[in-house]
Phi, psi and omega in degrees: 000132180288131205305322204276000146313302181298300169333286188303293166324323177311327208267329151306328180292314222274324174303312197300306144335303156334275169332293200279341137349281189301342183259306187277349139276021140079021166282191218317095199222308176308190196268358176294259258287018173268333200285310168329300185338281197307293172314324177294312183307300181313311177307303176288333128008268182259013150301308196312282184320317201282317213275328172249028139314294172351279185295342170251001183274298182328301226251006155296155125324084210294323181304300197292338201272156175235149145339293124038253163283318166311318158287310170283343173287305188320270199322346168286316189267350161315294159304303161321302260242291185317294186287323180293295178323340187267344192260327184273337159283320187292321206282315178299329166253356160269359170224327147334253206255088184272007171272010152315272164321329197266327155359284197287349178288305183290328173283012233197304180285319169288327181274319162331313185282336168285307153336306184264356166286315181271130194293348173257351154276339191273315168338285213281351164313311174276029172284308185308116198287356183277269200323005224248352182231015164262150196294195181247340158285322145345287178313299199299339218262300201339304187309301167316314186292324181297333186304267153347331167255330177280330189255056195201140192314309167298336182271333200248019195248295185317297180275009170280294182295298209289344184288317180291339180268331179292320151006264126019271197297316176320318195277299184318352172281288152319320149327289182297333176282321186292329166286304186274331165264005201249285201276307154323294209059058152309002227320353189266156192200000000 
């Protein structure tokens, strides 16, 4: 197994830890402490990358790398690093903390009902001509249903994974010009 692999599982455990630090001692668990939450994730991300970019450029050949190839050893450990974090938010939120989801569920549920309560908001709902012949149990059952599909372990796995490879590819980019021109002194690109 190639060493910035191994990295990147390190960075995972040290993200997981991390996580899990912050649920049982009950820190940034509100909706500020979730974008820290996020931030902590990014970080470890792209530690993950630079340290075993690092580590596999020391052990290169400066003359045989291309660009290239330096991106993709970045995106390699980058990727690992993406899919175990993305199989461990579904496993947190759906066997950790699943009162998360129901939490944002029930506040969700409380601002639609407030909504469909008031009479100048529900006015301008039914401006929208898909609302304009539905009952007010309708809106709500509608409404709930998008709620109920955004607050569920598998969607928020999903869009957790697709946000970490564009990352991913962003940073292996950016990586590899900062190393080979910086760091290297690489002039080829």
């Amino acid at each position: 197994m190639r060493i910035s692999l191994k990295i990147a599982i390190l960075f995972v455990g040290i993200w997981f830890t991390g996580k899990m630090l912050f649920f049982y001692t009950q820190i940034l668990q509100d909706e500020l402490g979730v974008k820290y939450q996020v931030m902590w994730n990014i970080l470890c991300l792209l530690l993950a990358m630079t340290f075993g970019t690092i580590a596999e450029k020391r052990k290169e050949n400066r003359l045989e790398s291309s660009a290239l190839g330096d991106i993709k050893n970045t995106l390699g450990g980058g990727l690992v690093y993406t899919v175990l974090v993305a199989g461990l938010i579904y496993l947190y939120y759906a066997k950790i903390d699943p009162s998360y989801n129901a939490t944002q569920l029930a506040k969700a549920e409380q601002v639609v009902s407030q909504t469909l309560n008031d009479p100048e908001k529900l006015k301008e709902l039914r401006q929208d001509p898909e609302m304009e012949v539905l009952t007010k149990k309708e809106i709500y059952n509608k409404a709930m249903s998008n709620y109920h599909s955004m607050f569920n372990p598998a969607s928020t796995m999903t869009i957790s994974l697709l946000g970490m490879l564009v990352l991913s590819t962003v940073n292996a980019i950016i990586l590899t010009v900062i190393f080979r021109r910086i760091l290297f002194k690489q002039r080829t690109l």
